[in-house]
C-alpha positions as CSV (number, residue, x, y, z in Angstrom):
1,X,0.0,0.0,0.0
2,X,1.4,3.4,-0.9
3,X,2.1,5.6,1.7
4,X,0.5,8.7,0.3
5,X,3.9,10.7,1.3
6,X,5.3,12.9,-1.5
7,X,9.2,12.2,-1.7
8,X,11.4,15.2,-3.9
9,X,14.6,15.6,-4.8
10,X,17.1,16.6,-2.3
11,X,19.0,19.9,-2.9
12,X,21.8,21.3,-1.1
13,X,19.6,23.0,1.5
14,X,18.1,19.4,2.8
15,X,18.9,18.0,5.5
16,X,20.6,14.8,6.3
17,X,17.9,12.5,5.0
18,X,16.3,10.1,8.2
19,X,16.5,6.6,7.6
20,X,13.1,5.2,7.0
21,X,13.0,1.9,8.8
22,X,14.0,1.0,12.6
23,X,15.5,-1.9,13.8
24,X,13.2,-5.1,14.3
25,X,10.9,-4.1,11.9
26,X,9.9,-6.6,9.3
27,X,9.1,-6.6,5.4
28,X,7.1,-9.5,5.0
29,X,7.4,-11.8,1.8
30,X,6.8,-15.3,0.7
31,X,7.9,-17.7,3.0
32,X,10.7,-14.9,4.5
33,X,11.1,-11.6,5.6
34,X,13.5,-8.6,5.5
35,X,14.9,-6.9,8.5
36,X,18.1,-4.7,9.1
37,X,21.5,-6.1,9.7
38,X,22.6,-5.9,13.2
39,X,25.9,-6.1,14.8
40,X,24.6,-9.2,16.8
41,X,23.9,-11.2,13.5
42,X,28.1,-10.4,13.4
43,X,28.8,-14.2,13.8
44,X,30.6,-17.4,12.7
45,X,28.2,-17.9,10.2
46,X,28.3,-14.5,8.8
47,X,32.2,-14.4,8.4
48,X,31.9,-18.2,6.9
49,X,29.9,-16.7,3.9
50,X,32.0,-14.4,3.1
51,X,35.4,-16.5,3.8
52,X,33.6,-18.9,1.5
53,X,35.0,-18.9,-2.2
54,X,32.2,-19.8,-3.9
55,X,29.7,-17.9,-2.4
56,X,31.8,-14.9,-3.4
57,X,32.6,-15.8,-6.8
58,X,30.8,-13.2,-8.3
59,X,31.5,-10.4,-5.3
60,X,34.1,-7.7,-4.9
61,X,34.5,-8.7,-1.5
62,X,36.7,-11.5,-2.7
63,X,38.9,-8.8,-3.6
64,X,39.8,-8.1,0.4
65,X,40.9,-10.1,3.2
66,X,37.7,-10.7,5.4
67,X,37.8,-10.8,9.0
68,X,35.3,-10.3,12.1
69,X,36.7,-6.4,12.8
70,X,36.1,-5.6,8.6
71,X,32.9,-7.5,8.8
72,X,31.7,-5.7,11.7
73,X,32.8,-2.2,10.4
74,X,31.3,-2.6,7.4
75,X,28.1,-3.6,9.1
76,X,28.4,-0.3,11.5
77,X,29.0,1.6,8.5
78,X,25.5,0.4,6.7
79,X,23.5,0.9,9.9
80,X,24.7,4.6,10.5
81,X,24.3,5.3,6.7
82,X,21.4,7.9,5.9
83,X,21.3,6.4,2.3
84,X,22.4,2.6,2.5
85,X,20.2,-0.3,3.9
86,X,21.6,-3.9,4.6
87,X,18.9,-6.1,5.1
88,X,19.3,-10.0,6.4
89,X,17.1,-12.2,4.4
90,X,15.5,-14.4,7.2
91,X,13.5,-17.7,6.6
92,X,9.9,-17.9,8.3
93,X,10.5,-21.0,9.6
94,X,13.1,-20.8,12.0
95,X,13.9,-17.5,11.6
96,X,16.9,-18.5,10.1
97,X,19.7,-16.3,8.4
98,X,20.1,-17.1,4.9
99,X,22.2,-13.9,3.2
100,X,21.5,-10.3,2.7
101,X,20.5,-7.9,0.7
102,X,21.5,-4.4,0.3
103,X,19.9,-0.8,-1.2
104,X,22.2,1.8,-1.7
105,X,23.4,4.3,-2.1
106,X,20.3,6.0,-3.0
107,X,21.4,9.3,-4.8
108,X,19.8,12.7,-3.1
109,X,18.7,14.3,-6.3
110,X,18.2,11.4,-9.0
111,X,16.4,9.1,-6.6
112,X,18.0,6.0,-7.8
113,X,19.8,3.0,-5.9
114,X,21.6,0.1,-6.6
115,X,20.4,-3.4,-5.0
116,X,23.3,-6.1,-4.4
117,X,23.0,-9.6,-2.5
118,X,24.0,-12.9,-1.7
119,X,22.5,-15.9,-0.2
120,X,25.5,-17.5,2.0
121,X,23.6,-20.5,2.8
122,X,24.3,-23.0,-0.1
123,X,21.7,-25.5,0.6
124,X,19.3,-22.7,-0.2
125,X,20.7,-21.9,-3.7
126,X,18.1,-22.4,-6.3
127,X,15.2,-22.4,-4.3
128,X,14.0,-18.4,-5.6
129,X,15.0,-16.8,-2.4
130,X,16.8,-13.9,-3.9
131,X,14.2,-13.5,-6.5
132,X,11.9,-12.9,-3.3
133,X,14.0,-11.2,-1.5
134,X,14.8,-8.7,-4.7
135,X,11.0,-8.1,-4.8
136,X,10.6,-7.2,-1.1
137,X,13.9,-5.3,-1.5
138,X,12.5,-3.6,-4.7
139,X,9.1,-2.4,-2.9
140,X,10.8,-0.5,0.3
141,X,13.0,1.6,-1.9
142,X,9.7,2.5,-3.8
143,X,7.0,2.6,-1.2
144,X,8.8,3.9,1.8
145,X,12.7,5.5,0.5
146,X,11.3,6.9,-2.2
147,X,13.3,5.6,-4.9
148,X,12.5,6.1,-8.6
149,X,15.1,3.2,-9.9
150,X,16.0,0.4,-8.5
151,X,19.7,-0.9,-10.8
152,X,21.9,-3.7,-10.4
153,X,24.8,-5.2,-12.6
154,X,26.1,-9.0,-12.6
155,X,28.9,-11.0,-14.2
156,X,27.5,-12.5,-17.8
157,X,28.8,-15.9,-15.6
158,X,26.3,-15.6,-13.0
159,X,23.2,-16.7,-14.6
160,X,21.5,-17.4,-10.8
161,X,21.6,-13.8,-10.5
162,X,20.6,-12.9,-14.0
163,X,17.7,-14.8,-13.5
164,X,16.6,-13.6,-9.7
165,X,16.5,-10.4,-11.4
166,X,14.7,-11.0,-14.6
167,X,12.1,-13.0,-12.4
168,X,11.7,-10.1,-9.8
169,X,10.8,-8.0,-12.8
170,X,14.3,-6.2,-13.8
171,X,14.4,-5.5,-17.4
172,X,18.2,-6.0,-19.2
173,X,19.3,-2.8,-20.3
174,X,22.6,-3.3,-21.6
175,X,26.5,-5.0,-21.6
176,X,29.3,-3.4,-20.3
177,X,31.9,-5.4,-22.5
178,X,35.0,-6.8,-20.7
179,X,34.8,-4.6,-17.4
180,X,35.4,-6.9,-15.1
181,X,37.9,-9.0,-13.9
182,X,37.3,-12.3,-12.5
183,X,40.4,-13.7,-12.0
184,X,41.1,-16.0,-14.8
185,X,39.6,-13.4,-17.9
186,X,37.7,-10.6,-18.5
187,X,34.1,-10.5,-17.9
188,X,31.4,-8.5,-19.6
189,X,28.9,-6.9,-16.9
190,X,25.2,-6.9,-17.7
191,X,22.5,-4.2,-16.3
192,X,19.5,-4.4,-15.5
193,X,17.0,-2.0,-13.6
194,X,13.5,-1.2,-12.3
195,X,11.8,1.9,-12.5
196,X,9.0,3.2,-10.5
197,X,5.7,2.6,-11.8
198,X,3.5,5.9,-12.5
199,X,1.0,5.2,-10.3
200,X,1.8,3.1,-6.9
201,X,-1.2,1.6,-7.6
202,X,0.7,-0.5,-10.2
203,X,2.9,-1.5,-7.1
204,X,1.2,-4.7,-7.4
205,X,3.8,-6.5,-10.0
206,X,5.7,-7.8,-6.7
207,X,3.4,-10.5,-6.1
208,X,5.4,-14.1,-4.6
209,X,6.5,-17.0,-7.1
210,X,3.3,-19.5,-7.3
């Protein structure tokens, strides 16, 4: 449901922008929910996903050494960000951890934000968690930081991600040829993105995988 507030670009004069969710509160999906990163989800099993090789294939983070002080820097740095939001994608059942999700940096004036994830918990590859989790991620920046795009980029190796995206609704907007290095050749980066629909109304294309 819309919120009926009327979101404008910042200028120079704003102020700090307020961060539009608190801690604890859930965005409810199929089968999971969405809540904020906290410094107490700063664990074993967090720094095993991103010590893990293959679940960071595809992520600059494989780029720097990861430890529990970066991890939980980082993780300070997202929750005191007025314009970045790391989310922990949490099972229903359980309430189990699975990855995260962030938006961010939403720009002051053009209103758009990029959304990046991971799920860390292998088992729970290929089950359309990310796809979910892009949707629910997709509907805060709209509904509640008042985002007009919602853009992301992956590898042209990671098809998983590719098609999380296409199935949350992203359109493919174009290759970046050769940008990226992955360690063993080049890689083209593909975009895709999401723009606001005109009326909020249409806000009802998130609707969870039957």
């Amino acid at each position: 449901m819309h919120s009926g507030r009327t979101h404008r670009p910042a200028t120079g004069d704003d102020e700090v922008p307020r961060r539009v969710i608190a801690d604890g509160e859930r965005l409810p999906g199929d089968g999971m929910y969405l809540r904020l990163v906290e410094l107490s989800d700063c664990g074993d099993v967090y720094l095993r996903w991103l010590q893990d090789d293959d679940v960071t294939r595809f992520l600059e983070t494989r780029w720097t050494e990861q430890s529990d002080q970066a991890m939980r820097e980082f993780v300070c740095a997202m929750r005191s960000s007025p314009s970045e939001y790391l989310f922990a994608i949490v099972m229903v059942g359980g309430d189990r951890h699975v990855g995260n999700i962030k938006v961010g940096a939403i720009h002051p004036v053009h209103r758009h934000a990029d959304v990046s994830y991971f799920i860390g918990e292998r088992e729970e590859w290929g089950k359309g968690i990310a796809s979910e989790a892009i949707r629910i991620a997709t509907r805060f920046a709209f509904e509640r930081a008042g985002v007009h795009r919602v853009q992301a980029v992956v590898h042209d190796g990671n098809a998983g991600s590719a098609a999380a995206l296409e199935r949350a609704g992203f359109a493919r907007e174009g290759v970046f040829r050769q940008k990226l290095w992955i360690g063993d050749r080049w890689s083209d980066q593909i975009a895709y993105a999401f723009v606001r629909p005109e009326s909020m109304a249409g806000i009802d294309y998130i609707q969870p995988e039957v």
